[in-house]
Structure formats: structure tokens, C-alpha cells
C-alpha positions as MATLAB code, in Angstrom:
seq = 'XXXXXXXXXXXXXXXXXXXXXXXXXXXXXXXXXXXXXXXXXXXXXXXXXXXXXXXXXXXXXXXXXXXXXXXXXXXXXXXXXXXXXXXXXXXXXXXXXXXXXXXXXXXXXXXXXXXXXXXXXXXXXXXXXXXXXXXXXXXXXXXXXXXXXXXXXXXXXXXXXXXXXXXXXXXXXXXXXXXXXXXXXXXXXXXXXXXXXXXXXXXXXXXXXXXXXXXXXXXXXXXXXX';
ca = [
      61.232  -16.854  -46.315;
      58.314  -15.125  -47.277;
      58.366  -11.828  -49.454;
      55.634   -9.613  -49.743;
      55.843   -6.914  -52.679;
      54.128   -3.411  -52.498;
      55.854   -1.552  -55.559;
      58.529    0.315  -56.712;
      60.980   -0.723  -54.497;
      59.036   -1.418  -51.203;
      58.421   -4.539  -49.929;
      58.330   -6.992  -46.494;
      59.905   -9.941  -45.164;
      58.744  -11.918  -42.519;
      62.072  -13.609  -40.501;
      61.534  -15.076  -36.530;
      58.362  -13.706  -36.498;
      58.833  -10.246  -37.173;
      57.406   -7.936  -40.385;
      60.052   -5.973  -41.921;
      59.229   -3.416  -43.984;
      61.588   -1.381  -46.878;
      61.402    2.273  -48.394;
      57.345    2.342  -48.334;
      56.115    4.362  -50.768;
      52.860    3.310  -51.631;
      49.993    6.061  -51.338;
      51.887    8.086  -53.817;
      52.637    5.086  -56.238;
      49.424    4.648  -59.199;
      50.702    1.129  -59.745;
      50.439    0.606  -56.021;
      46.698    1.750  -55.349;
      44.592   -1.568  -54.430;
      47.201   -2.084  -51.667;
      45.693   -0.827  -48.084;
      48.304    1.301  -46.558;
      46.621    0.930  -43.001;
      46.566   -3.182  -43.010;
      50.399   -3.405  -43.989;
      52.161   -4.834  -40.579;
      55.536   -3.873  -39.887;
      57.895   -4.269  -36.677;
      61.018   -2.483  -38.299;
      60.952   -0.096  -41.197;
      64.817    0.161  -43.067;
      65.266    3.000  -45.138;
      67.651    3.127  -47.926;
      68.063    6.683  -48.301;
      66.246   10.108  -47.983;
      64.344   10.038  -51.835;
      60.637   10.511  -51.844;
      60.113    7.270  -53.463;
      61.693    5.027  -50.418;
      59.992    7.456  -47.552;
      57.061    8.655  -48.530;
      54.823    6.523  -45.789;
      57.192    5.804  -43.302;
      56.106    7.960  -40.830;
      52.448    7.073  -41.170;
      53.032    3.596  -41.010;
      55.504    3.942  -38.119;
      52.917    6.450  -35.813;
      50.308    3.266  -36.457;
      52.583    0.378  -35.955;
      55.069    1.199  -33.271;
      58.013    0.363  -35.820;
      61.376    0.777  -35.417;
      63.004    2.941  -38.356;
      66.274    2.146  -39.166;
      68.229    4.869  -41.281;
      71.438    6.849  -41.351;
      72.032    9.068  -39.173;
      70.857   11.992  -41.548;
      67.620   10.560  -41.352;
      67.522    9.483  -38.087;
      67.478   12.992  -36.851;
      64.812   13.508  -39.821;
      62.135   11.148  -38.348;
      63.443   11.879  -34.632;
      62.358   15.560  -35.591;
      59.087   14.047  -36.587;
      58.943   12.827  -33.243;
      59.018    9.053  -33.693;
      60.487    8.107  -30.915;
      61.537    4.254  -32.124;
      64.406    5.161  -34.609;
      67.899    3.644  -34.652;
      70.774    5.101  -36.777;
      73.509    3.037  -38.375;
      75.561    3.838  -41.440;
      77.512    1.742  -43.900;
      79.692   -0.129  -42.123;
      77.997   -0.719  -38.800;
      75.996   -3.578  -38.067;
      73.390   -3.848  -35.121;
      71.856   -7.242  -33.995;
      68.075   -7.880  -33.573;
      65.401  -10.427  -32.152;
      65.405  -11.457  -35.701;
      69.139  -11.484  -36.680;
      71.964   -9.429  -37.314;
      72.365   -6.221  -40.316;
      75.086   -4.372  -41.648;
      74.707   -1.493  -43.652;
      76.798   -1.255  -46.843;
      77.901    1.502  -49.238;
      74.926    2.384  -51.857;
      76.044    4.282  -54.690;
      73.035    6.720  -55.263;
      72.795   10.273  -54.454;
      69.719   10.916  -51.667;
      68.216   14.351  -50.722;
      64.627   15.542  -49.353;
      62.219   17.034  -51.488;
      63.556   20.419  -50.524;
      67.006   19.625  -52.039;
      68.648   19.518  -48.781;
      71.211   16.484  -47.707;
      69.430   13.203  -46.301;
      73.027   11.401  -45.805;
      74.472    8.779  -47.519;
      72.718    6.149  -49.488;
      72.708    3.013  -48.053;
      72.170   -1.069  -48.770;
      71.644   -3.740  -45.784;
      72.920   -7.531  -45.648;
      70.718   -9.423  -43.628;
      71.703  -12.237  -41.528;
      68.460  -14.742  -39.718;
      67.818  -17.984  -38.914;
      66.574  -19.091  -42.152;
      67.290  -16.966  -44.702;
      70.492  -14.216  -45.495;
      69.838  -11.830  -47.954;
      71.287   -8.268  -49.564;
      68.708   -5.646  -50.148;
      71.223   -3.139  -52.612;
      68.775    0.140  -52.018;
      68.736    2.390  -55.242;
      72.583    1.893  -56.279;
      74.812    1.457  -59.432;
      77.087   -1.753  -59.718;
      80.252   -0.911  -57.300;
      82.789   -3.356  -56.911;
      82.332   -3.115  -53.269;
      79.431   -5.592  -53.619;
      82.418   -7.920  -53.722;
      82.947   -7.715  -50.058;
      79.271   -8.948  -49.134;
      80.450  -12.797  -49.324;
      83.137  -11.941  -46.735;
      80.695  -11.036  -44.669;
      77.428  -13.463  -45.219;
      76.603  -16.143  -47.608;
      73.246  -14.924  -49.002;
      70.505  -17.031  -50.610;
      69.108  -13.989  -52.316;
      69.205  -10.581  -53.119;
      66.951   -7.429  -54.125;
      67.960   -5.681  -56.737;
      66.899   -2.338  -58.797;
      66.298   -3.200  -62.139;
      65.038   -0.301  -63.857;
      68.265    1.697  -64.942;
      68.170    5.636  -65.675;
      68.633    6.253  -61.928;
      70.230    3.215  -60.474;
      71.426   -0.488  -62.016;
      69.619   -2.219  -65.541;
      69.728   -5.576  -65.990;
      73.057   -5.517  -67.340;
      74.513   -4.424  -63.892;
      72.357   -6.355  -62.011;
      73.438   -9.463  -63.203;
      76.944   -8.476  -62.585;
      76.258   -7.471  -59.145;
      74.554  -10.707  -58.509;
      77.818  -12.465  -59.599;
      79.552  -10.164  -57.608;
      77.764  -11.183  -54.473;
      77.548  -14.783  -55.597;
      73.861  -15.360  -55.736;
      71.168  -17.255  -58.195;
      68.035  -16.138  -57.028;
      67.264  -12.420  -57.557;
      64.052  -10.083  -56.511;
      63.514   -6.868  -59.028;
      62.184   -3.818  -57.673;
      62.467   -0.125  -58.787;
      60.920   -0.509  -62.049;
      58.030    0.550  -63.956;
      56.512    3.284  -61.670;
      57.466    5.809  -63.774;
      58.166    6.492  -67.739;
      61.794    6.361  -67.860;
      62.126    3.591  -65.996;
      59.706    0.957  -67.474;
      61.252   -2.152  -68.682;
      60.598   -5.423  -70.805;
      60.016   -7.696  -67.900;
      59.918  -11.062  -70.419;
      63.171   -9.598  -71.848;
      64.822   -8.631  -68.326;
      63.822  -12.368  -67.110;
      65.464  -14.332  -70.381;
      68.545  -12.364  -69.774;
      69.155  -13.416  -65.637;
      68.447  -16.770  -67.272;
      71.114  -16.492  -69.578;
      73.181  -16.065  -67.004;
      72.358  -18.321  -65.107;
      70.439  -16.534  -62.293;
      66.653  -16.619  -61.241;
      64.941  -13.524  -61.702;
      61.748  -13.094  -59.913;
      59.261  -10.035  -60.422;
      56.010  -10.510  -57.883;
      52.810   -8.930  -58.937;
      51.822   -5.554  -56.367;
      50.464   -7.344  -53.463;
      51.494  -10.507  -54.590;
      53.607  -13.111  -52.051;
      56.168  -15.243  -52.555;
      58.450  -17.636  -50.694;
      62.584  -17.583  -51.331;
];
């Protein structure tokens, strides 16, 4: 499966032919600013939760592209109000199949608000069954042990993970949620964009080794196959 990284915690997947995009924020990301916005493809754009770091260009990528948004409800009638009229709503626990495959959304334990301060619903992870690849994308979240009932559900080859602590998992959890969800092979995102949550990527590397567990951080605008 290919993986295509665009900072912070955005980045694409390409499964059956389709571009999926998560949480784009690019435009307003310094680390992110050789990527061009306006060449990114994306047939579906998932959204974690309502933080401006995860929607900052979803609604000028979605006017250009035609993509389907999929968010919470909250944030479903956010972009609906923007009037983007290809947005689906599903919240943790429901699941929705797709030319591509099949996604439930799962608990995220993360706090999620517009820049105004008002409520953008409930945080959110999705577990992503295709043809050749399952995978867990976590959102921003701290280690739950809910993350234990993924493998009842899917048998993943990977997952994405926020490594940058402060505001969601370190290392430290993230190794311990990737036991809890029984994979080897790990993506980092969330890290470095901002002071207080910069990290020792050598460091953060040696220790998924320790434990046994790939840990893979792609350059901005860098791709990769899982």
C-alpha cells in the first residue's frame, strides 16, 4: 500500500484505486511549505476531529476535488454549512462500506473544538478494511484500553500513530497501543510542527525497535510502500 506523507498528521493512501486523504493541514504548516496544496489528489477526505491542525484545508481541497468528507456528525453539519455537498457522517462505532473497503470509526481520546471554542463532536480514530492492506489510523488520542477491541474487529498490517506527546500519545504509549492492537509496523505523525511537540526521531525509532516494532517516519512529501 502506498503512503504518501504531507506533515503533522496528514497524509494519503492509495487502496483500489482511490486517494484518501487525512486531517490536511498543510498551507498553515512551515514544515509543510514545498508541498503544492492544489496537485494533492484526493477521492475521500476523513477527519479525525474538529482541531485546526486536522481541518485547516479540507474544504479547499474538497471544493477542487469533488471529495467525499467523512466526519462526525458535529462536523458534518460544519462542512454541510460550508456547503460541500459530498459529506458523510459516522461516529465511533458505525462503520460504512466503500468502493475501496469497509471503515469503522473508533473512540479517540482527545478533546476537539473550532477555533472559536465551540464543540466540533467527539474525537474520532478509523480502522480500515481493503483488499490489500487493513490498517488503524488512531487520530490525535492518548493510549485507551479500548484499542484492545480493534483485533476483534480487523487484523491490521499497520497503524498510524501520534508520536509527539504533550497533546496526545509519546512513544511510550505508542508502543503500548501498538501491542494493544497487535501490530509491528508503525507510521508516526503529529510531531515536530510545533515547539512542544518536537521529538528525538533517532531516539523514538531505537525505542519501537526495542520493542520489537517498526517505526517509520517519511520525509514531507516523501512516499512509501507498507
Amino acid at each position: 500500500m502506498k503512503i504518501t506523507y504531507y506533515g503533522h498528521s496528514c497524509f494519503a493512501i492509495e487502496a483500489a484505486g482511490k486517494h484518501i486523504l487525512f486531517d490536511p493541514f498543510i498551507s498553515g504548516n512551515e514544515l509543510a511549505k514545498n508541498i503544492k496544496i492544489d496537485e494533492i489528489k484526493a477521492d475521500y477526505i476523513f477527519v479525525s476531529h474538529g482541531h485546526f491542525d486536522h481541518i485547516l484545508d479540507v474544504t479547499s481541497i474538497a471544493n477542487r476535488t469533488g471529495a467525499t468528507i467523512v466526519a462526525s456528525w458535529e462536523l458534518y453539519n460544519y462542512f454541510s454549512n460550508q456547503g460541500i455537498k459530498n459529506v458523510l457522517p459516522i461516529n465511533p462505532g458505525g462503520k460504512a462500506d466503500f468502493d475501496f473497503g469497509t471503515v469503522k470509526a473508533v473512540v479517540a481520546q482527545h478533546s476537539s473544538s473550532f477555533t472559536d471554542g465551540t464543540y466540533a463532536g467527539m474525537a474520532s480514530g478509523f480502522v480500515f478494511k481493503t483488499d490489500h492492506s487493513n490498517f488503524y489510523y488512531s487520530g490525535d488520542t492518548a493510549l485507551t484500553l479500548d484499542m484492545t477491541l480493534i483485533p476483534k474487529w480487523a487484523n491490521l498490517d499497520f497503524a498510524v500513530f501520534p508520536i509527539g506527546d504533550m497533546l496526545t500519545m509519546g512513544v511510550e504509549d505508542a508502543i503500548e497501543a501498538a501491542q494493544f492492537v497487535q501490530v509491528n509496523k508503525v507510521i508516526g505523525v503529529h510531531y515536530d510542527t510545533f515547539g512542544f511537540i518536537k521529538i528525538d526521531q533517532h531516539e523514538a525509532i531505537q525505542e519501537f525497535k526495542k520493542a520489537g516494532i517498526t517505526l517509520q517516519l517519511p520525509l514531507i512529501g516523501q512516499s512509501i510502500e507498507i
